[in-house]
MIDRENRO-149376 format. One line per 8 residues: number of its first residue (from 1); their letters; for each residue x, z, y of C-alpha. Coordinates in steps of 0.001 Angstrom, whole numbers, always signed. Layout:
NUM) A) X Z Y  ...
END
This chain:
1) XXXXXXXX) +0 +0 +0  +1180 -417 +3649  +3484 +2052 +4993  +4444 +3979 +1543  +5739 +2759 -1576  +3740 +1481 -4548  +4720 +1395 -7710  +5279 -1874 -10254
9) XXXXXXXX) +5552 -2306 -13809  +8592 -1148 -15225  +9094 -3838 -17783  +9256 -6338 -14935  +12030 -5266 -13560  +14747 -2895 -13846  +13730 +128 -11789  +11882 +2971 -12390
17) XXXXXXXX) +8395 +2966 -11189  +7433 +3686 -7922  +5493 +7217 -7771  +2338 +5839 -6082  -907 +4410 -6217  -4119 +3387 -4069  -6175 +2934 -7310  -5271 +1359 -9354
25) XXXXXXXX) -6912 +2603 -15442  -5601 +1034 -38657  -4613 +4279 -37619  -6305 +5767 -34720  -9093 +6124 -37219  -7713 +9396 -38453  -7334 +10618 -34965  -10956 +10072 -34298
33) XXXXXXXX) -11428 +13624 -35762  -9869 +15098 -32382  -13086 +15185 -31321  -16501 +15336 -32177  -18631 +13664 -29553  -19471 +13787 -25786  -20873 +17756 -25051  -18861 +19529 -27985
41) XXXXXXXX) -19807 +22392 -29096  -17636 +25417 -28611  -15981 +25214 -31940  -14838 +21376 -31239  -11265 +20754 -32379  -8883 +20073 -29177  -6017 +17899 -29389  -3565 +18321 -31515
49) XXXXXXXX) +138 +19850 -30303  +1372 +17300 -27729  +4756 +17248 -30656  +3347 +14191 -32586  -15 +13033 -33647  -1995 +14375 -36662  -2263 +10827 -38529  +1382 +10024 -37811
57) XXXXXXXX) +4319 +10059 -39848  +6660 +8036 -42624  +5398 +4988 -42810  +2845 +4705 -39869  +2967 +1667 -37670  +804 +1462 -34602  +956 -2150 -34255  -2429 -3464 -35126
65) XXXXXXXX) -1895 -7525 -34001  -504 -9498 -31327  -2464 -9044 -27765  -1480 -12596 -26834  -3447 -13884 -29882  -5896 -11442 -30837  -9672 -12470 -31608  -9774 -8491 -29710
73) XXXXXXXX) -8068 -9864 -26452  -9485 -13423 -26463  -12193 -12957 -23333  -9516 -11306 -21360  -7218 -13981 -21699  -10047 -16758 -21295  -11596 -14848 -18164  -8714 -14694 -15506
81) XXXXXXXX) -10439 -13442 -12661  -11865 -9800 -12443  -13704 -7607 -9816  -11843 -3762 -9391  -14372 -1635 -7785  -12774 +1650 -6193  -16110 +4700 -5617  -16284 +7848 -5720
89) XXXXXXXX) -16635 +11403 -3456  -13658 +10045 -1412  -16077 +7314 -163  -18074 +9896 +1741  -15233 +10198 +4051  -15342 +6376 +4500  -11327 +6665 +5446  -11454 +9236 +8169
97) XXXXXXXX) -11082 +13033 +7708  -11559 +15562 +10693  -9293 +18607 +11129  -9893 +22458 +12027  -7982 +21111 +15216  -9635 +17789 +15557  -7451 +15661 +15105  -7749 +12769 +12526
105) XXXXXXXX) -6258 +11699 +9208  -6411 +8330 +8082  -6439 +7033 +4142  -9285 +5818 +1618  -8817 +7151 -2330  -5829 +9122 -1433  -7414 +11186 +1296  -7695 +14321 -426
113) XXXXXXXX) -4095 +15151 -1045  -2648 +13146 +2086  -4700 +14200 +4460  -4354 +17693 +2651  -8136 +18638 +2288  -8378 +22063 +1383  -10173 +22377 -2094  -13492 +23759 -745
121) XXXXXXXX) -13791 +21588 +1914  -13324 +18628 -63  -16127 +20035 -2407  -18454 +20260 +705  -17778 +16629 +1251  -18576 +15507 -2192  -22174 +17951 -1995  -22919 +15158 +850
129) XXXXXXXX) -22086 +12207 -1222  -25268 +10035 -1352  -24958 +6607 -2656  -28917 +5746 -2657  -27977 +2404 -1927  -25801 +1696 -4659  -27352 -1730 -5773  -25822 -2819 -9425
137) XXXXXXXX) -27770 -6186 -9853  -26101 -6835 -5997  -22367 -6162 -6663  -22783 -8337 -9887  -24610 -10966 -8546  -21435 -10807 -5758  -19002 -10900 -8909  -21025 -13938 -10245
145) XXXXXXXX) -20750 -15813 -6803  -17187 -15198 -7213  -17049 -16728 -10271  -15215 -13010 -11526  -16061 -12853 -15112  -15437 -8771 -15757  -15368 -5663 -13748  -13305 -2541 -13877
153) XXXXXXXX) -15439 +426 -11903  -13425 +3683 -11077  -15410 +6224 -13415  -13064 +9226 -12194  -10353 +8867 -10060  -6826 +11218 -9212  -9712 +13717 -7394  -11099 +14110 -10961
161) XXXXXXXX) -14612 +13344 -9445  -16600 +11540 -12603  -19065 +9217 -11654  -21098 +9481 -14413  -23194 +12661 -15918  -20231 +13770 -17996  -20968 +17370 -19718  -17561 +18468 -19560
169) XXXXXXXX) -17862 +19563 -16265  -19799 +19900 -12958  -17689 +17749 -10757  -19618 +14615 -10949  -22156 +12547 -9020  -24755 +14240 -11001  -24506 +17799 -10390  -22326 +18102 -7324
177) XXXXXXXX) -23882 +15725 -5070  -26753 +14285 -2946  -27553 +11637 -5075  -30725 +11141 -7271  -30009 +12914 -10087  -31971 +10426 -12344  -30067 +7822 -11676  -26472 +7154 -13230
185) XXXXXXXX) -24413 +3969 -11766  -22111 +3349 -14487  -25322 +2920 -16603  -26960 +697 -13965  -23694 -1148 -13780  -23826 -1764 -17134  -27092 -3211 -17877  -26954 -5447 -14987
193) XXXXXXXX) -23123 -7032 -16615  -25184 -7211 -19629  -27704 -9293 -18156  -25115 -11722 -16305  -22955 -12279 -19509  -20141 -9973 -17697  -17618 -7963 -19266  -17652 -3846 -17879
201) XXXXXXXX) -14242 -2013 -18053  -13596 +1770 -16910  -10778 +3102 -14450  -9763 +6437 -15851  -6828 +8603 -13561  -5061 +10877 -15940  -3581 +12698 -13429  -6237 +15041 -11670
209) XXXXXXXX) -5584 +17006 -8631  -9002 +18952 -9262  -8853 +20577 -12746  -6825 +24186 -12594  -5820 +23293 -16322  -3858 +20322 -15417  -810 +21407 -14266  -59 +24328 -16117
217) XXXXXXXX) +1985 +23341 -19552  -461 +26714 -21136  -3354 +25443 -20019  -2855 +21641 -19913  -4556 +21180 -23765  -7846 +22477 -22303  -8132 +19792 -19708  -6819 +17425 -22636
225) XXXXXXXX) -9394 +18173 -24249  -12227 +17990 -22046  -10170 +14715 -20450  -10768 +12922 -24534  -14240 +14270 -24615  -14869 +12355 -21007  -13316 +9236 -22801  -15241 +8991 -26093
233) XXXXXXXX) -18535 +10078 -23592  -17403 +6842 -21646  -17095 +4764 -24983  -20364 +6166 -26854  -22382 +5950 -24224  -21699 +3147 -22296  -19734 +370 -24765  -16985 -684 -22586
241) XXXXXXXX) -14787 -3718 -22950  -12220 -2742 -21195  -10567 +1083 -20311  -7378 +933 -17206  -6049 +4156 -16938  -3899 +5431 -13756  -1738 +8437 -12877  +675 +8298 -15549
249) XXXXXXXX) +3469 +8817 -13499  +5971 +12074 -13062  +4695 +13857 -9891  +3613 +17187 -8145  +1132 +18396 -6258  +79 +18986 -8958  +2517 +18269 -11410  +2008 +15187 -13885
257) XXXXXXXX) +4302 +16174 -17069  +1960 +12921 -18910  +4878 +11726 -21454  +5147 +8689 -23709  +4302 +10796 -26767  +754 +11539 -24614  +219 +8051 -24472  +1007 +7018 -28064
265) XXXXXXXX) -1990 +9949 -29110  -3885 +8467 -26496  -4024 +5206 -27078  -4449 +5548 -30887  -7536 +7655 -30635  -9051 +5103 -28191  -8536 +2252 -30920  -9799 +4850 -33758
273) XXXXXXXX) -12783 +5053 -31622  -13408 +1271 -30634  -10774 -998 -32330  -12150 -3816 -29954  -11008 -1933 -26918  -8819 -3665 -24624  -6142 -1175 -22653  -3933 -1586 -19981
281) XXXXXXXX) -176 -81 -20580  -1064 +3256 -17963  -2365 +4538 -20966  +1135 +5302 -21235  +4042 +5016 -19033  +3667 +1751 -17741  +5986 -36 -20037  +6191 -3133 -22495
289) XXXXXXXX) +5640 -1492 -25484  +2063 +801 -24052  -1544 -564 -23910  -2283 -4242 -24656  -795 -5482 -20985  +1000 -4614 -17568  -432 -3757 -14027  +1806 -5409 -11415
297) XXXXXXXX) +188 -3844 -8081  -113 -5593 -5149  +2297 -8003 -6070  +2209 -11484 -8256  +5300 -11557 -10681  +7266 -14864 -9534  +7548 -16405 -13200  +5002 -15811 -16901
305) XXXXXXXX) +5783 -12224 -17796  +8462 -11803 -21000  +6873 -9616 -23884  +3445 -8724 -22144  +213 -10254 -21012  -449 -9060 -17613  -2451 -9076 -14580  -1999 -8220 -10941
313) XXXXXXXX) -4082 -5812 -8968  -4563 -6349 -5694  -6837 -5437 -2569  -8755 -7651 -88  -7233 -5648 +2907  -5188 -2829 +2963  -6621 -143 +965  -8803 +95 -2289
321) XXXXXXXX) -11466 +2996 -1204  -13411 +2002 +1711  -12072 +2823 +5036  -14382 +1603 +8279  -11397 +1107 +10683  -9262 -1358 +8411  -10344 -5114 +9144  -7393 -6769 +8102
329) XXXXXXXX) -8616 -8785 +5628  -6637 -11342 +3885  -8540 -15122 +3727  -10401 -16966 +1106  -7020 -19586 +1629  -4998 -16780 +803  -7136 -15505 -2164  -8092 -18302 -3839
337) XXXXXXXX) -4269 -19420 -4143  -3293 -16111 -5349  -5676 -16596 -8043  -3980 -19980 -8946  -352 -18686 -8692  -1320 -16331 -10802  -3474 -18269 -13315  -471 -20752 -13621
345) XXXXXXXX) +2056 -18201 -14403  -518 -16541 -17083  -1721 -13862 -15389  -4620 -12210 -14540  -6032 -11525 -10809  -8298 -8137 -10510  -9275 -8249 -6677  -10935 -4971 -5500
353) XXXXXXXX) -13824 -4229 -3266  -14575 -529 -2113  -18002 +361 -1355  -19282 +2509 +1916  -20290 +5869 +1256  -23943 +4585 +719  -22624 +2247 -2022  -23004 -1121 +30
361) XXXXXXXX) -19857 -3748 -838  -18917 -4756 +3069  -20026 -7887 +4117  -16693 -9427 +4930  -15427 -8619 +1021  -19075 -10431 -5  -18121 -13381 +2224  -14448 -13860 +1137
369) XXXXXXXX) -15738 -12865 -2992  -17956 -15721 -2247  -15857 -18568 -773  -13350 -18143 -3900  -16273 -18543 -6216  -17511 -21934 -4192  -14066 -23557 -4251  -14228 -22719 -8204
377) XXXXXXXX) -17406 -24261 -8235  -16682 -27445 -6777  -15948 -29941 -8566  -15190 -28355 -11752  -11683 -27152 -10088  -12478 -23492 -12041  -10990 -25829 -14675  -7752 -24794 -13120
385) XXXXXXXX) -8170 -20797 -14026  -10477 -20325 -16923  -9050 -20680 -20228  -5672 -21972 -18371  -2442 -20906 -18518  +1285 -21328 -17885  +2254 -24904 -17869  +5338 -25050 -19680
393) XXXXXXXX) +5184 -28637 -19417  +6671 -28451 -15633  +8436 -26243 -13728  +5935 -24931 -10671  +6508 -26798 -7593  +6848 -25741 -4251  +3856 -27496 -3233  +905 -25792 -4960
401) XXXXXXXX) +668 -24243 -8799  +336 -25831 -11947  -2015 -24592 -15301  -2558 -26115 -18544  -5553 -26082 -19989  -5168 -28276 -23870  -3633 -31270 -23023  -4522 -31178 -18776
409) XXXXXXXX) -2291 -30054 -16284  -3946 -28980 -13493  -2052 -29511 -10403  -3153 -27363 -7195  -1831 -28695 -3874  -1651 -26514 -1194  +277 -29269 +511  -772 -32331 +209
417) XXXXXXXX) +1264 -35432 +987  +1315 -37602 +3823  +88 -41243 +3636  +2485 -42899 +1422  +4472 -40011 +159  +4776 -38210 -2895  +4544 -35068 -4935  +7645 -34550 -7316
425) XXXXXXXX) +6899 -32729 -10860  +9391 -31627 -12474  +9147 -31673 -16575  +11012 -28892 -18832  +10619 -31507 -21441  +9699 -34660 -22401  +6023 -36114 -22554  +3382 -38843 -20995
433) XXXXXXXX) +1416 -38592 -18077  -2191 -41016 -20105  -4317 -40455 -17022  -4299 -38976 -13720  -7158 -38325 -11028  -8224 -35799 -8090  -10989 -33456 -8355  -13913 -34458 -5798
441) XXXXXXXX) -12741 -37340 -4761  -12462 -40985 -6305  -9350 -41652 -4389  -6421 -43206 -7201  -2983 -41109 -7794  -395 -43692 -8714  +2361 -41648 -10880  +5744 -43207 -11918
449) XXXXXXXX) +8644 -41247 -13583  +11651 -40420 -11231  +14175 -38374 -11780  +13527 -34870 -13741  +9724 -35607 -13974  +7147 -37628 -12430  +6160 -38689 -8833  +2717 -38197 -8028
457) XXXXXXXX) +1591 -40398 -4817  -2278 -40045 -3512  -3976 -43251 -2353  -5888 -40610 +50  -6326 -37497 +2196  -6856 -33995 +736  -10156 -33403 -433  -9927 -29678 -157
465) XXXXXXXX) -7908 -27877 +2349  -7413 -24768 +442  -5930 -26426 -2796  -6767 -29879 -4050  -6750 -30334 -7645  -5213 -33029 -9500  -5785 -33270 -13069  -2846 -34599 -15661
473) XXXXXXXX) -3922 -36169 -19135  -711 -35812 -20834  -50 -36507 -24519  +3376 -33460 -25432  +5976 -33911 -27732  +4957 -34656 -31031  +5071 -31438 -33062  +5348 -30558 -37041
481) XXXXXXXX) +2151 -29438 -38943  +1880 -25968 -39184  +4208 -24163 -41780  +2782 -22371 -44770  +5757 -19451 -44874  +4773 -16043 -46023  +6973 -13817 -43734  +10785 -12458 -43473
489) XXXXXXXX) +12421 -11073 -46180  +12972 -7362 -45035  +15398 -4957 -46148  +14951 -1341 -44997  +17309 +1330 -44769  +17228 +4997 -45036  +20003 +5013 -42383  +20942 +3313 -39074
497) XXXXXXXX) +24707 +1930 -40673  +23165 -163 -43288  +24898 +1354 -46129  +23824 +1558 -49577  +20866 +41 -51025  +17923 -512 -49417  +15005 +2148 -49776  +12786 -746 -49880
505) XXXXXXXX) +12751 -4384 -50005  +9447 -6326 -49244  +8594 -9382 -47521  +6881 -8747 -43557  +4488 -11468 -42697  +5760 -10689 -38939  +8343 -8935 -36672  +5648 -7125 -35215
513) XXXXXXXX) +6067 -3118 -35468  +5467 +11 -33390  +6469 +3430 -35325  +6738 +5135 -31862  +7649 +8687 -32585  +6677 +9775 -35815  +6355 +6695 -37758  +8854 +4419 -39995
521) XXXXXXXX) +8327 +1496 -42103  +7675 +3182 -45327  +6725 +6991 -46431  +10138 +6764 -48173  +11698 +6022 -45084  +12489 +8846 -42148  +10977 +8735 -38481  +14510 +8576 -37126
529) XXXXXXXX) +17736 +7449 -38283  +16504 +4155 -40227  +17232 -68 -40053  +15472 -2822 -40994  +17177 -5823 -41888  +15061 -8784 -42328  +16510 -12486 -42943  +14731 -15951 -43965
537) XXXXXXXX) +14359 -18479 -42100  +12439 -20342 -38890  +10673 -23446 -38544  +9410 -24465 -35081  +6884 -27134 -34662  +8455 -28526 -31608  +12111 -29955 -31257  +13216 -28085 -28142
545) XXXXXXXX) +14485 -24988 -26362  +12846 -21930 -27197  +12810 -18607 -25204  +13268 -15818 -28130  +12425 -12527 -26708  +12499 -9258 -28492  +10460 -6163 -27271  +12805 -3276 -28957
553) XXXXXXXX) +13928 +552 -29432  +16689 +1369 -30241  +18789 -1765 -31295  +18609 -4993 -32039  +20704 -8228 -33350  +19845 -11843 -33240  +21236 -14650 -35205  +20366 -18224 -35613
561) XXXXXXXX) +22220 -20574 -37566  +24748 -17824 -37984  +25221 -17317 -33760  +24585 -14426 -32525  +21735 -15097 -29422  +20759 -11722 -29068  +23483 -8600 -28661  +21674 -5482 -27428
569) XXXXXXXX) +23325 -3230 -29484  +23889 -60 -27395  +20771 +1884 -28135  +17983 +1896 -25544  +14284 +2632 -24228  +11649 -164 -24768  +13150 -3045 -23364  +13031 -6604 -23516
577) XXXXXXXX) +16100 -9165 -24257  +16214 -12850 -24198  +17838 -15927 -25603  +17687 -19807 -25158  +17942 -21682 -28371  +17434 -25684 -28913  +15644 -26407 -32166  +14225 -28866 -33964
585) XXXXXXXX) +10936 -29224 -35331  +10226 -29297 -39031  +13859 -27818 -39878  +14482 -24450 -41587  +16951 -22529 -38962  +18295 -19330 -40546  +17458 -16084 -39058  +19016 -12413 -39282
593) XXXXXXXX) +17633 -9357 -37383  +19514 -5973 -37926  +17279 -3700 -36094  +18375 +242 -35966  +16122 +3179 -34708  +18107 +6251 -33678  +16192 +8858 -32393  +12825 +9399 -30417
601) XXXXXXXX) +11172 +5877 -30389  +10597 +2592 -32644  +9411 -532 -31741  +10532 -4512 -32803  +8945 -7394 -31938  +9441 -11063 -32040  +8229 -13483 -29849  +9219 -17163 -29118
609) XXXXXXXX) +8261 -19387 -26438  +8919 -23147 -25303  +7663 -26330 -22917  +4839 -26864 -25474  +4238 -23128 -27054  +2970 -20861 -24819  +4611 -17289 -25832  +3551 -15257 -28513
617) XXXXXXXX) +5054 -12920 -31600  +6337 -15467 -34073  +3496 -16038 -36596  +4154 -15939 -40196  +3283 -19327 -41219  +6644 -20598 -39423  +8820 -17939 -41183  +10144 -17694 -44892
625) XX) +11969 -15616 -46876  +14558 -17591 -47918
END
């Protein structure tokens, strides 16, 4: 946010993240016994100790399939364009908080700690809160016009005010407010997504500035407790898609001790509850290896994201709660080319509105929400974000973005040509441009090969001044049929030296694995202290260079062929590491992996990307044993 520092996802750079934030939130079965239901009775089991989780141990693996292919993840990665709604008590304030002294304090979600409310007084304010005109069927219809296909609604925020009738407390819209206490907006919400074929997901702040139990490392398993209980009330009784968490991060006032271990329980009792569940990495600590994908913040990652699907949050103005004296909002120019920078680089865009204290979206949010969705509208140029993607094809151009949708590019302009000129394209690899045309108009694009790529060269003016759309036919490389392998041989080892025999030898359809803390490949196999060796080989479909990128902790060793393309042997936290590698389609490329866990976490993954396959954990039919 203006004026303080947010924070970014760790895995996209190397940095710590940034401690702050405007808003922006088959074995978990076994932890589903945590907890009983939404208003547990007094004998309800809490948590277990924060050391491990119940379920866990030898031979657990958390990885449950690959979020960049999943039937569980499809929508998400089909949708592309969300609504982030930021409510709650703060809203009452609508961004301005007198003093004793009268003077005034400025900030929207935040207000509570930075304007440093005093507890009571921030209770008083929340007794006033009175959304009556809280409209559901309005703020979707203004998703629909904005051609947004999900919304994430802030059901409790780092105030720890729920917005639904929870029964683990009385701090909610229900019981400590002005508000009808028949009514419940998360359940309005809901019906009226139902009705528009929109997907509903739930911000959740683990941190909480209101509970006394949070801080406190004696008392923090109470407000665990009641904090899983809110969870599995949201899930029973509402059916979410989607669940972003927030407030992850080390901080005081209070203190947030929320580890990585936290987030491993977490995240496996949420899929033990609703498999289907998609989760943003806050569950945990922001990283690769947590949730299903990352949360850049106010920011739009410059290139597709290694080892994680993602999408970036960001505001219309400067803050995500309402505040009445901020009118610097950014234009439907601006917007709707964020959404294709961010579409072509395989990302996500989750653009917030925050509602007045009577619930009402402002008017100039409605207005820019709508002029995105008519520019998707017209003339089928949402072609360019739904069910697009990175381009691989081409490298992005200056002059607009580029997404690939099957065998279309879609080519946005944001500066289109002057009469005669042209519009270079590079290509990362070879391929045919069949057909070529402009969105809207009937105007003729002549394109001829030159140097890297292709020349594209209008026969007219720019249809559309925010982007104009020209759409590609292109026929890729030819590629092999799929393989029919059965996995990689893999050898694991009751030690990190690989010496001795292996403790077992079996054949992994995929290098796809999360033990975490307390898990290993095999019960006969330790949590810590163990490799995995796994050889075969790999057949792409595709004769060029591939991107391999492992996701790993501790160790990890690459070879193809016999080279080493992948050193990263000092042992580390989840990271990612990279390597370029030309093959060629149809041919058997050997392939050794001596992975090594240490101590504390375990994770390997495999992934591969090129010009004409978009980036994914290496699937088993292109891997064999031998």
């Amino acid at each position: 946010m203006p004026g303080r520092p947010h924070r970014f996802l760790r895995s996209f750079r190397s940095r710590p993240p940034r401690p702050r934030h405007g808003l922006c939130v088959l074995l978990g079965l076994a932890l589903a016994t945590i907890l009983t239901g939404p208003g547990l009775p007094p004998a309800a089991a809490a948590p277990a100790p924060r050391t491990a989780s119940p379920a866990a141990g030898p031979g657990t693996d958390y990885a449950t399939d690959d979020p960049f292919t999943a039937d569980r993840t499809t929508w998400w990665r089909q949708d592309r364009f969300g609504m982030f709604i930021h409510f709650g008590a703060y809203s009452q304030l609508e961004g301005e908080y007198t003093r004793s002294d009268g003077t005034v304090c400025r900030d929207a979600e935040w207000i509570k700690r930075s304007c440093a409310i005093p507890t009571r007084r921030y209770e008083d304010v929340a007794q006033g809160f009175d959304p009556s005109a809280f409209d559901a069927k309005a703020i979707v219809k203004a998703a629909q016009d904005a051609g947004q296909r999900y919304i994430v609604i802030t059901s409790k925020h780092h105030d720890g005010y729920a917005m639904w009738p929870t029964r683990q407390n009385g701090w909610n819209l229900r019981d400590h407010s002005s508000f009808d206490r028949r009514r419940d907006i998360l359940a309005e919400l809901k019906s009226a997504a139902d009705d528009a074929g929109i997907k509903l997901g739930f911000y959740y702040s683990i941190w909480d500035w209101h509970d006394p139990d949070f801080a406190d490392p004696a008392t923090f398993p109470k407000y665990e407790k009641r904090m899983y209980a809110q969870l599995k009330e949201l899930i029973d009784g509402y059916h979410p898609d989607l669940l972003w968490f927030d407030g992850e991060w080390d901080t005081d006032n209070p203190v947030n001790r929320w580890s990585s271990r936290d987030g491993e329980r977490l995240e496996a009792y949420l899929r033990g509850l609703d498999p289907g569940l998609v989760i943003n990495n806050r569950v945990g600590k922001r990283r690769v290896v947590d949730g299903d994908y990352g949360t850049p913040e106010q920011e739009i990652p410059d290139a597709p994201v290694d080892g994680q699907l993602w999408e970036s949050c960001m505001t219309l103005n400067d803050h995500w709660g309402y505040a009445r004296y901020d009118q610097n909002w950014k234009s439907p120019a601006t917007l709707t080319r964020n959404l294709l920078d961010i579409a072509g680089r395989g990302g996500n865009y989750l653009l917030n509105v925050g509602p007045d204290r009577l619930g009402r979206v402002p008017q100039p949010s409605v207005d820019r929400l709508r002029a995105i969705g008519s520019w998707l509208r017209t003339a089928g140029q949402g072609r360019a974000v739904y069910g697009a993607g990175a381009a691989g094809l081409v490298a992005e151009p200056s002059w607009g973005a580029v997404s690939r949708r099957g065998n279309t590019l879609y080519a946005s302009v944001r500066s289109w040509p002057a009469a005669g000129q042209s519009l270079h394209l590079g290509a990362t690899t070879p391929f045919r441009v069949t057909g070529a045309r402009v969105l809207g108009s009937d105007q003729r694009i002549t394109v001829t090969e030159a140097g890297d790529g292709f020349d594209l060269t209008p026969s007219g003016a720019a249809p559309d001044p925010t982007a104009s759309v020209i759409a590609l036919t292109v026929k890729p490389p030819a590629s092999a049929p799929p393989g029919d392998g059965t996995g990689l041989k893999a050898e694991i080892f009751a030690n990190d030296t690989f010496t001795g025999p292996p403790a077992v030898t079996r054949t992994d359809p995929t290098v796809n694995h999360a033990w975490r803390y307390a898990g290993s490949p095999d019960p006969a196999v330790p949590a810590d202290h163990f490799g995995v060796r796994w050889t075969g080989s790999l057949k792409p479909r595709h004769s060029e260079t591939y991107t391999l990128t492992t996701v790993s902790d501790d160790t990890v060793r690459v070879w193809i062929d016999g080279r080493l393309v992948i050193d990263s042997a000092t042992p580390h936290e989840p990271r990612v590491d990279k390597a370029t590698v030309a093959l060629r389609a149809g041919h058997r490329h050997t392939l050794r992996i001596d992975y090594t866990e240490r101590t504390g976490e375990a994770h390997m993954k495999l992934l591969w990307s090129s010009p004409s396959q978009t980036q994914r954990i290496v699937p088993r039919s292109q891997l064999s044993p031998s």
